[in-house]
Backbone as ProteinMPNN parsed JSONL, in Angstrom:
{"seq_chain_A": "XXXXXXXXXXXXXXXXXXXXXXXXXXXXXXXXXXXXXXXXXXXXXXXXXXXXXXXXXXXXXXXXXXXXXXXXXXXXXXXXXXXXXXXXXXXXXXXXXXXXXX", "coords_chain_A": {"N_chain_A": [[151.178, 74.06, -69.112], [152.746, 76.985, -68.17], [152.328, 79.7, -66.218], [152.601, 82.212, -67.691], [151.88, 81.466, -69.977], [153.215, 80.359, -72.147], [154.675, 77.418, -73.125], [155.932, 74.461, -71.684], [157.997, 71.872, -70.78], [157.28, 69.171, -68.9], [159.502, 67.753, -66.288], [161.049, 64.611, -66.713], [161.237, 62.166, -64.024], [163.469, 60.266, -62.854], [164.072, 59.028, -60.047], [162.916, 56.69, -57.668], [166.32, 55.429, -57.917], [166.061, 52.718, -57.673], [163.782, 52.385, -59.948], [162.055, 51.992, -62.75], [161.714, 52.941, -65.865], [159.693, 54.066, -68.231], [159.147, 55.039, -71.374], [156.553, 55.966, -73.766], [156.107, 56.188, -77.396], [154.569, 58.009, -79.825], [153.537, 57.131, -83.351], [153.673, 57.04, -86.668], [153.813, 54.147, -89.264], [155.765, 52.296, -88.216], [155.517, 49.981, -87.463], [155.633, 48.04, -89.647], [158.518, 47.837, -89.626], [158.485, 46.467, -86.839], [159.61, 45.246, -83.758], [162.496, 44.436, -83.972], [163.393, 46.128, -85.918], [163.484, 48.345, -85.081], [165.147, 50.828, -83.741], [166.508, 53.122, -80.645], [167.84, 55.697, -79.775], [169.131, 58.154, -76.371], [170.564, 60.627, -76.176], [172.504, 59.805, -77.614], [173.059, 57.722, -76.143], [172.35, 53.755, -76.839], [169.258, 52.538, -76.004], [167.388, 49.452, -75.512], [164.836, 48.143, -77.155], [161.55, 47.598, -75.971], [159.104, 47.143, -77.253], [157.599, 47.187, -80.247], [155.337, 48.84, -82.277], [151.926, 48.266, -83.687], [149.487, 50.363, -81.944], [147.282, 49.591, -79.283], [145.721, 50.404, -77.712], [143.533, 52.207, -77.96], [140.716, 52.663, -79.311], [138.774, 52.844, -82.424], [138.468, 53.697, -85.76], [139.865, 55.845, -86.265], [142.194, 55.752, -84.967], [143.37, 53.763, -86.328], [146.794, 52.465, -88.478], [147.925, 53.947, -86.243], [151.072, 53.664, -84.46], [152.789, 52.48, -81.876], [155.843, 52.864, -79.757], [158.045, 51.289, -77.037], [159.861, 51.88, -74.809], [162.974, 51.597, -72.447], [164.085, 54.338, -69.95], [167.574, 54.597, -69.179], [168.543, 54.636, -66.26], [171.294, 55.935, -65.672], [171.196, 58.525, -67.147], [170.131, 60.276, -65.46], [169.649, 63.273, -64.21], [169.871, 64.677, -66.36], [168.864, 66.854, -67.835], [167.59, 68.642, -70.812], [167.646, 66.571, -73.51], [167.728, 64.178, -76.716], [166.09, 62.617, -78.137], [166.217, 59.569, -80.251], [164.833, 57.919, -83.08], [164.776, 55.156, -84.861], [163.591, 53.031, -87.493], [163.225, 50.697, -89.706], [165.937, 51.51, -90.767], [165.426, 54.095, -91.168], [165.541, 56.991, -90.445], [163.47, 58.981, -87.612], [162.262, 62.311, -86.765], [164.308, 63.519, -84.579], [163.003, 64.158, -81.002], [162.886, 66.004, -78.185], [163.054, 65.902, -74.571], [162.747, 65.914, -71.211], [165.102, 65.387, -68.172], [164.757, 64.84, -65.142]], "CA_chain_A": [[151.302, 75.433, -69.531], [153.238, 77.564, -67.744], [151.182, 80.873, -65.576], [152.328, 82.681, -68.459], [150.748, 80.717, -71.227], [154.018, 79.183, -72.592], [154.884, 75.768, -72.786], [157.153, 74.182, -70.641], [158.237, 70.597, -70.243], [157.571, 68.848, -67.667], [160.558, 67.033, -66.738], [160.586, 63.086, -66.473], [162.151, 61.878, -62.955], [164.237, 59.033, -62.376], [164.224, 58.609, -59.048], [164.289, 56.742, -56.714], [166.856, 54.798, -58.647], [165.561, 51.29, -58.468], [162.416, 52.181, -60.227], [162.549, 51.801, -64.14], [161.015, 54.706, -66.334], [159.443, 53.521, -69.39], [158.386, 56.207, -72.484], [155.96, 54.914, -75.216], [156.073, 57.12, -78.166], [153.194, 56.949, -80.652], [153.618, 57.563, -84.826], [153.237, 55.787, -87.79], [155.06, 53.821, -90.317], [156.7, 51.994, -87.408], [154.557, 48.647, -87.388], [156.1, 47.203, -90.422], [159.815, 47.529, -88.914], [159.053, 45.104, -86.081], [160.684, 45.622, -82.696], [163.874, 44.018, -84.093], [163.672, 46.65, -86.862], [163.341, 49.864, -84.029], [166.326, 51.491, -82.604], [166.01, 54.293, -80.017], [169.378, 55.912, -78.988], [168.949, 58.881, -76.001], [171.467, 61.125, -76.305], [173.471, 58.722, -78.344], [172.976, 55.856, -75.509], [171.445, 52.793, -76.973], [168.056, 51.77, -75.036], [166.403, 48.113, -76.013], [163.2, 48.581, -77.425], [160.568, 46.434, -75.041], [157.952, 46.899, -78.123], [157.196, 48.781, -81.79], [154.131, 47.599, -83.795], [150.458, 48.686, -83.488], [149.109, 50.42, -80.74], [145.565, 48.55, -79.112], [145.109, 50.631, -76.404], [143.023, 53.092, -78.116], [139.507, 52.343, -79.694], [137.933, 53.37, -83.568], [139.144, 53.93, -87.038], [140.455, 56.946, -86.334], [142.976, 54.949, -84.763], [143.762, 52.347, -87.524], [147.539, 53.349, -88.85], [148.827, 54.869, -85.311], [151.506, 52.549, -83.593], [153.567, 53.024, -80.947], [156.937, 52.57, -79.32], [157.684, 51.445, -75.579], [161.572, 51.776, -74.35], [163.022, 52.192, -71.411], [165.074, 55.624, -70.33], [168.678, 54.367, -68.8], [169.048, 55.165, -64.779], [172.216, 56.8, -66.397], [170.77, 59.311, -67.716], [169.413, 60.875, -64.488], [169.713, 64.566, -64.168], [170.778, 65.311, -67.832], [168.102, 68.128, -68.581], [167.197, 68.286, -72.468], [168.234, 65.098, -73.823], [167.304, 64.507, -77.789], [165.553, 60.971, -78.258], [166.664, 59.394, -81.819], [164.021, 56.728, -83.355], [164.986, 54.499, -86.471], [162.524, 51.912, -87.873], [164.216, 49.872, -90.906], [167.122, 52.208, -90.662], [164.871, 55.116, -91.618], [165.68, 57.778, -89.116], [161.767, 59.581, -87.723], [162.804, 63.539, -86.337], [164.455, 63.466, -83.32], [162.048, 64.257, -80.42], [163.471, 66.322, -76.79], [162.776, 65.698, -73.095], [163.686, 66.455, -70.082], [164.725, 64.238, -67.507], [165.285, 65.447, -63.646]], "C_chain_A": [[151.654, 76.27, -68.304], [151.817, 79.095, -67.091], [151.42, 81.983, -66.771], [152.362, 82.622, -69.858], [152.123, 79.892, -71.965], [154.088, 77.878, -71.955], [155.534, 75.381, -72.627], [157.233, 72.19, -70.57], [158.251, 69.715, -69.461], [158.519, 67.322, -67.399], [160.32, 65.694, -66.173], [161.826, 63.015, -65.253], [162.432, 60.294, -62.991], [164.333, 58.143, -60.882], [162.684, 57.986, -58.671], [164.82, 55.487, -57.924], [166.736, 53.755, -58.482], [164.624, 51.164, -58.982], [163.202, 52.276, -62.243], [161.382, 52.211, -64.705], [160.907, 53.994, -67.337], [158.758, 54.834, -70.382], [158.092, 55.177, -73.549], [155.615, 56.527, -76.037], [154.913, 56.906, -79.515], [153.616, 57.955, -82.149], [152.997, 56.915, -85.535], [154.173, 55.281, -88.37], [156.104, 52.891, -89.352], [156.546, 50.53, -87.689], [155.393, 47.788, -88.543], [157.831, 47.078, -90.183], [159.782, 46.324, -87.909], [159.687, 46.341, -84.926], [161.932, 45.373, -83.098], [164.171, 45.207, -85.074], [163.799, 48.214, -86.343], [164.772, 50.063, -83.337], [165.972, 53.003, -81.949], [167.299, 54.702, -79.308], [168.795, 57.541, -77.996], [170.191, 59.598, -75.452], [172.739, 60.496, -76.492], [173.376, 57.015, -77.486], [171.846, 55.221, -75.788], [170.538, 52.64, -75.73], [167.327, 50.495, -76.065], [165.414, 48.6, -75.88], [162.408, 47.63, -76.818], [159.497, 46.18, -76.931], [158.027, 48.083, -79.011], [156.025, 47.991, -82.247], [152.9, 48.973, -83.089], [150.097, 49.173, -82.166], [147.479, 49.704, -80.418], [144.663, 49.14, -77.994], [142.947, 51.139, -76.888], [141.778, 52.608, -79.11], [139.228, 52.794, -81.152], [139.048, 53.475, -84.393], [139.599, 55.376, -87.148], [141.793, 56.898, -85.954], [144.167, 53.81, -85.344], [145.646, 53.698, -88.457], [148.799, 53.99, -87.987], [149.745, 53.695, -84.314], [152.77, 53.404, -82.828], [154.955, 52.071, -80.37], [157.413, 52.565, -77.7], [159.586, 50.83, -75.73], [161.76, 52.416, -72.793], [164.061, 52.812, -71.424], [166.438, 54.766, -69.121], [168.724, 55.316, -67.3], [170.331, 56.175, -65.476], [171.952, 58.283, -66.311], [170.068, 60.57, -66.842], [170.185, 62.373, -64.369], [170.719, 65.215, -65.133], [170.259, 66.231, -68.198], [167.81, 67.563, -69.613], [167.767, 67.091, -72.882], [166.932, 65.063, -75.386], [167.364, 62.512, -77.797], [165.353, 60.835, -79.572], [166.139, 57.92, -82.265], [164.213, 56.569, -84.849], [164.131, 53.288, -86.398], [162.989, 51.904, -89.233], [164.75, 50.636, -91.28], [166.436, 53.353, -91.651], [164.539, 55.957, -90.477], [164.541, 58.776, -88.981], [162.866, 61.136, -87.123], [163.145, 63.314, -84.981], [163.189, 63.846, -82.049], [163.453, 64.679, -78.708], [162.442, 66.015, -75.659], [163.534, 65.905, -72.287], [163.551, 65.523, -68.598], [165.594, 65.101, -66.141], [166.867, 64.509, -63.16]], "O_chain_A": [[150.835, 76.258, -67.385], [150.694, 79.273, -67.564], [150.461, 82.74, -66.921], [152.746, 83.449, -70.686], [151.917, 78.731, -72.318], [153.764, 77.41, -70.863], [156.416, 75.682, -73.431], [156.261, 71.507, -70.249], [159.375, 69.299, -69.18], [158.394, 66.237, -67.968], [159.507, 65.55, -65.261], [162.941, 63.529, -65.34], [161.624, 59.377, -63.141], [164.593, 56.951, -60.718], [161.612, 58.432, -59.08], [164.059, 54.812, -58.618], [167.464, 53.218, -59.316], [164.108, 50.052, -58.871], [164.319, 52.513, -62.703], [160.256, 51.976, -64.266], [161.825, 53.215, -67.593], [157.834, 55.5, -69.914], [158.688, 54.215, -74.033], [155.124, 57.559, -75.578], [154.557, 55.834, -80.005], [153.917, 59.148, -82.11], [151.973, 56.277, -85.289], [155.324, 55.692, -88.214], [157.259, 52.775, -89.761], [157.505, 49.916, -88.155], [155.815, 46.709, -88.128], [158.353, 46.072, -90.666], [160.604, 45.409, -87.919], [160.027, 47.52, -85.018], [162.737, 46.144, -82.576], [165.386, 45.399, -85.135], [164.152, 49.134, -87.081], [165.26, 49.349, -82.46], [165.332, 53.871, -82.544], [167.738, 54.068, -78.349], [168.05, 58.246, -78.676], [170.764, 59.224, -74.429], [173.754, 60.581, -75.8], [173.514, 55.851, -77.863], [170.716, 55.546, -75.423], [171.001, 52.618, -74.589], [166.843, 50.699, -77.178], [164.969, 49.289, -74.962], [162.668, 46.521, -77.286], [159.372, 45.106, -77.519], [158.309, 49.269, -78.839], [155.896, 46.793, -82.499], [153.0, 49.998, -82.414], [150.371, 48.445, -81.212], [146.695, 49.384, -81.312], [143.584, 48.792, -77.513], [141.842, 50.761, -76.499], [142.317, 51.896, -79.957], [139.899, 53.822, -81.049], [140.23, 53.4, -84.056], [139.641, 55.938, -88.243], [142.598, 57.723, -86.386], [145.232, 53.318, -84.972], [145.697, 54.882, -88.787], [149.915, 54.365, -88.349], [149.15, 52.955, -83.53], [153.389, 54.439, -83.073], [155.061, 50.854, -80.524], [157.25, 53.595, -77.047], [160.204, 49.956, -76.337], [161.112, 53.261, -72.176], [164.979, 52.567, -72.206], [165.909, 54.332, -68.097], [168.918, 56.531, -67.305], [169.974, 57.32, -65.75], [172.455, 59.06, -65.499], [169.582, 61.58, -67.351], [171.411, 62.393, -64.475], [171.748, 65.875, -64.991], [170.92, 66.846, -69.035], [167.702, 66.341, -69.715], [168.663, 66.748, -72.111], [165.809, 65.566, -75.391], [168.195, 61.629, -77.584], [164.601, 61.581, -80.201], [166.757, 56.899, -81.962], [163.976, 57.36, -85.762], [163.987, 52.632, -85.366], [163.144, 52.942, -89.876], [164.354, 50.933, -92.407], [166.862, 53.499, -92.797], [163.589, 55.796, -89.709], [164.375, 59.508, -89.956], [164.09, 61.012, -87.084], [162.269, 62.913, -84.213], [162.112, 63.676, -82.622], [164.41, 64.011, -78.316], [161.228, 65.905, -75.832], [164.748, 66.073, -72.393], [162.535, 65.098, -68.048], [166.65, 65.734, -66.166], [167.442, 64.774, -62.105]]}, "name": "protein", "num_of_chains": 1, "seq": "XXXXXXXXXXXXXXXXXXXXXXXXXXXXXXXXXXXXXXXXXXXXXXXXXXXXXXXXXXXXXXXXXXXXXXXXXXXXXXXXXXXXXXXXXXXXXXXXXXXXXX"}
């Protein structure tokens, strides 16, 4: 939060460019797609999905339901600003989702 109370992004860095940036995104409804069944395009460029299914990190039945998504963001992609991250699970497209990458 910003000093005057808005909310601000804080932007994801790339550098130094041999390091490799991973985002895990957490929903539902994903788990029965499968990783083979997940596509994640960031600002239209394909990224391979490492993992989709269940998340385990997280403890209790409050939990049960919530699974998550782990991809990695394309060196590419380095100092694009806003960038609109596009998640399909058995070709059922979820709302895009923005970030910001230094």
């Amino acid at each position: 939060m910003n000093a005057d109370g808005s909310i601000a992004p804080a932007p994801i860095s790339l550098t130094p460019t041999t390091s490799q940036v991973y985002l895990v995104l957490y929903g539902t409804g994903i788990y029965w797609a499968g990783t083979e069944g997940v596509t994640v395009t960031i600002n239209g460029v394909s990224t391979p999905v490492n993992y989709a299914g269940m998340q385990g990190a997280l403890p209790g039945e409050f939990y049960m339901g919530l699974d998550q998504v782990v991809f990695q963001i394309p060196p590419s992609l380095a100092g694009k600003g806003n960038v609109n991250i596009q998640l399909t699970a058995a070709g059922i497209p979820a709302n895009p989702v923005q970030v910001v990458i230094k």
